[in-house]
C-alpha positions as CSV (number, residue, x, y, z in Angstrom):
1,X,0.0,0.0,0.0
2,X,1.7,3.8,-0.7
3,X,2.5,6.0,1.3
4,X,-0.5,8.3,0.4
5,X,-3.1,5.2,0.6
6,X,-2.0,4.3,4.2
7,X,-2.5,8.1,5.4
8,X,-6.1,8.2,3.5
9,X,-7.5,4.6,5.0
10,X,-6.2,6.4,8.5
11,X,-8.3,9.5,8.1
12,X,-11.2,7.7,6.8
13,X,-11.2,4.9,9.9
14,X,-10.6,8.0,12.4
15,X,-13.4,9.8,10.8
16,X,-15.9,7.3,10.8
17,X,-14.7,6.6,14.7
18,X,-14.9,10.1,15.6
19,X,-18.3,10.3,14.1
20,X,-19.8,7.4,16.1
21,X,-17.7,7.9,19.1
22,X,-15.9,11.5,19.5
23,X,-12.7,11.5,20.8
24,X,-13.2,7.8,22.6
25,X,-13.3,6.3,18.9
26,X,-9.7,7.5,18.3
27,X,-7.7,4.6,19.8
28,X,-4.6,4.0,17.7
29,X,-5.1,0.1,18.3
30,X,-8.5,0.3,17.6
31,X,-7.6,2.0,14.6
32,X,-5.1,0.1,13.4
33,X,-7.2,-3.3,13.7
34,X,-9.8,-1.4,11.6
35,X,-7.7,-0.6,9.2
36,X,-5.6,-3.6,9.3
37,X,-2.5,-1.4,9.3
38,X,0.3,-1.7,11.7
39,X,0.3,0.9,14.7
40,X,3.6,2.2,14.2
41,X,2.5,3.8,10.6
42,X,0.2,5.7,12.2
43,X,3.1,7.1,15.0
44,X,5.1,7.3,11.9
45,X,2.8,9.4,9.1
46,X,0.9,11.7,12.4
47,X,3.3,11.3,15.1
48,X,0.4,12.1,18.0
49,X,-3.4,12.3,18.7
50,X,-3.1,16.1,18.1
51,X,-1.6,15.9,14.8
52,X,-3.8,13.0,13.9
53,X,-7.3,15.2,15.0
54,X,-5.6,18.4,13.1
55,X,-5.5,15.8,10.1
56,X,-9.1,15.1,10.9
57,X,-10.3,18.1,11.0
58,X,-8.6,19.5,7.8
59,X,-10.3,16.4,5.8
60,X,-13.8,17.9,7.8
61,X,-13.4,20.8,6.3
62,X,-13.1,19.4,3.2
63,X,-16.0,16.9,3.4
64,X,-18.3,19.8,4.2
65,X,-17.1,21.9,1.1
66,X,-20.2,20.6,-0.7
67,X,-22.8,20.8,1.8
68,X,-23.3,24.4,1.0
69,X,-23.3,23.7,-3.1
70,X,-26.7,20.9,-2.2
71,X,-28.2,23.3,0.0
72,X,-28.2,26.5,-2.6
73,X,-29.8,23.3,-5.1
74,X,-33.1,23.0,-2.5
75,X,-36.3,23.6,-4.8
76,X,-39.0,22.4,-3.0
77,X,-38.0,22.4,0.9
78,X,-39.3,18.7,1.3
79,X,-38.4,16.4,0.6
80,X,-35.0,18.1,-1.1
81,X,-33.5,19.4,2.7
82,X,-34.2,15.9,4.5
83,X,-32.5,13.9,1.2
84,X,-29.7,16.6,1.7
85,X,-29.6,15.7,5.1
86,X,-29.3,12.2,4.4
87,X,-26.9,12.0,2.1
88,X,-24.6,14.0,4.4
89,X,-25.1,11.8,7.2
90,X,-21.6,10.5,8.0
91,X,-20.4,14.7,7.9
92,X,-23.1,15.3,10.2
93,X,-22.4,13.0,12.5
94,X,-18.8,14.0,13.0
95,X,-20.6,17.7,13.1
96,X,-22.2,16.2,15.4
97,X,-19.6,15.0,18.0
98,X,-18.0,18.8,17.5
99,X,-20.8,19.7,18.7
100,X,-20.8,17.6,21.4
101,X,-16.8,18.1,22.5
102,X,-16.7,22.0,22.1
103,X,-15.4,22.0,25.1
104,X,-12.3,21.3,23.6
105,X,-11.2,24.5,22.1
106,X,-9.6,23.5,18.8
107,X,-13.1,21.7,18.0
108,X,-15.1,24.5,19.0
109,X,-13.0,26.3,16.4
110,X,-14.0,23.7,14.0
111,X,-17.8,23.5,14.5
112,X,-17.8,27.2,14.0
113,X,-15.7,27.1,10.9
114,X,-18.2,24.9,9.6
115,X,-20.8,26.7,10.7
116,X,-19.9,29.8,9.0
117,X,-20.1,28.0,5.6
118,X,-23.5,26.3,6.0
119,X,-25.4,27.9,8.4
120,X,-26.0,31.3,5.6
121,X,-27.3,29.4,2.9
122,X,-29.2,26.8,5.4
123,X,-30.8,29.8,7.3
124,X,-32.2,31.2,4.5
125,X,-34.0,28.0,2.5
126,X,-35.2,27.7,6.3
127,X,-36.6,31.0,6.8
128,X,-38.7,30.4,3.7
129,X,-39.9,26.9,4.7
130,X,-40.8,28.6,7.8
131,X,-42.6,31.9,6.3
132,X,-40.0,34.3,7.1
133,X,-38.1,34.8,3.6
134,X,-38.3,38.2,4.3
135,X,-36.6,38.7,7.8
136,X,-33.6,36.9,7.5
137,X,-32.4,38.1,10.9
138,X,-35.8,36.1,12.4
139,X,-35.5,32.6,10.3
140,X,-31.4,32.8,11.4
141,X,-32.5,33.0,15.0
142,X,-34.8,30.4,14.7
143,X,-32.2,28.1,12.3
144,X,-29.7,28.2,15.2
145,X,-32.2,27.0,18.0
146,X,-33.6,24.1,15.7
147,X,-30.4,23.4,14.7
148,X,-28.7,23.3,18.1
149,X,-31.7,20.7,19.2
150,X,-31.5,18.7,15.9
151,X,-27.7,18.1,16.8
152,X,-29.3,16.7,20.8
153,X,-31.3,14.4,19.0
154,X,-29.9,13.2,15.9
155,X,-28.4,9.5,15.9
156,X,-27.4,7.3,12.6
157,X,-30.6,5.8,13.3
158,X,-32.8,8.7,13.6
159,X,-31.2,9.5,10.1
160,X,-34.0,9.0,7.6
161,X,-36.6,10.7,6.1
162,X,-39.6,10.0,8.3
163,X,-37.8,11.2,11.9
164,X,-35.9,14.2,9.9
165,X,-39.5,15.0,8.3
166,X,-41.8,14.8,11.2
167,X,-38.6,17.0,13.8
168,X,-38.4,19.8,10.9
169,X,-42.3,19.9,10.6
170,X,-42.7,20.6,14.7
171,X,-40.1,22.9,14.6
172,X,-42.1,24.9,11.8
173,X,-45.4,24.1,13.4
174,X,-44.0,25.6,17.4
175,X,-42.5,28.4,15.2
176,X,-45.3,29.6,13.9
177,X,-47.3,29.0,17.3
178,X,-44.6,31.5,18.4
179,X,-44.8,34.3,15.9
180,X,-48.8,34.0,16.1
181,X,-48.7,34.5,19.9
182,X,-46.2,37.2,19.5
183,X,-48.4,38.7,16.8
184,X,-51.2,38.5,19.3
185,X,-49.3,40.1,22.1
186,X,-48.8,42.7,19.8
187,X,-52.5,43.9,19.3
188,X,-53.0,44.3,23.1
């Protein structure tokens, strides 16, 4: 196997293992009997865990780069977003474990990064989904709360159309609740 092949099946296995497990998933032995590669080319092509999650997170970055491209394609909000969704399931579920270890600064760092690229475009095909295609600064407030609560409850099982579907339709449905009462309040 070359020298470039042996890097890329380690970044693959230690992205899939951060994706199901966060930073647990990363054991070099554990990867190495994944992969079926000896331990010491890991030590030998990263060095250390930090190198090897700097690696990680570089090939993250990458991954994401079409996520925005997909989203800008979204025609009719559903199914399109939830097939979206689905087909970027193993990004989302490293996302997801950012998410859930941004307590480590150089992932928080990360998950923002990320953030920055999707969360524009994602806000907006939202806010029209949602009836606020106008007010951009409204359908980003509510993106970021329904998108903070999708990343508590998504799993790889929850990852298909009919969870994804019915959690994006009660987020619309309490949203609207909330600008109706609001627009009530308002008339008092």
């Amino acid at each position: 196997m070359s020298k470039i092949n042996s890097i890329h099946t380690w970044i693959e296995a230690g992205y899939s293992q951060f994706a199901a497990e966060g930073l647990e998933g990363l054991q070099v032995e554990r990867l190495a009997r994944i992969t079926g590669l000896n331990k010491s080319g890991y030590y030998h092509y990263f060095g250390d865990k930090e190198t090897f999650l700097e690696k990680l997170m570089d090939y993250h970055l990458l991954e994401v780069s079409s996520m925005p491209e997909d989203f800008r394609k979204i025609q009719k909000f559903d199914p399109e977003f939830m097939e979206v969704l689905i087909k970027h399931t193993p990004k989302l579920m490293f996302h997801n474990q950012l998410v859930r270890n941004r307590h480590e600064e150089f992932l928080e760092i990360i998950y923002q990064e990320v953030n920055k690229m999707i969360d524009p475009i994602v806000s907006e095909v939202f806010g029209e989904f949602i009836g606020l295609k106008d007010n951009y600064e409204f359908s980003s407030r509510y993106y970021h709360q329904v998108r903070d609560t999708f990343y508590s409850q998504i799993t790889l099982k929850r990852m298909n159309y009919p969870f994804l579907r019915n959690f994006i339709y009660e987020a619309k449905d309490m949203i609207q609740r909330a600008l109706e009462l609001g627009s009530e309040k308002k008339k008092v």
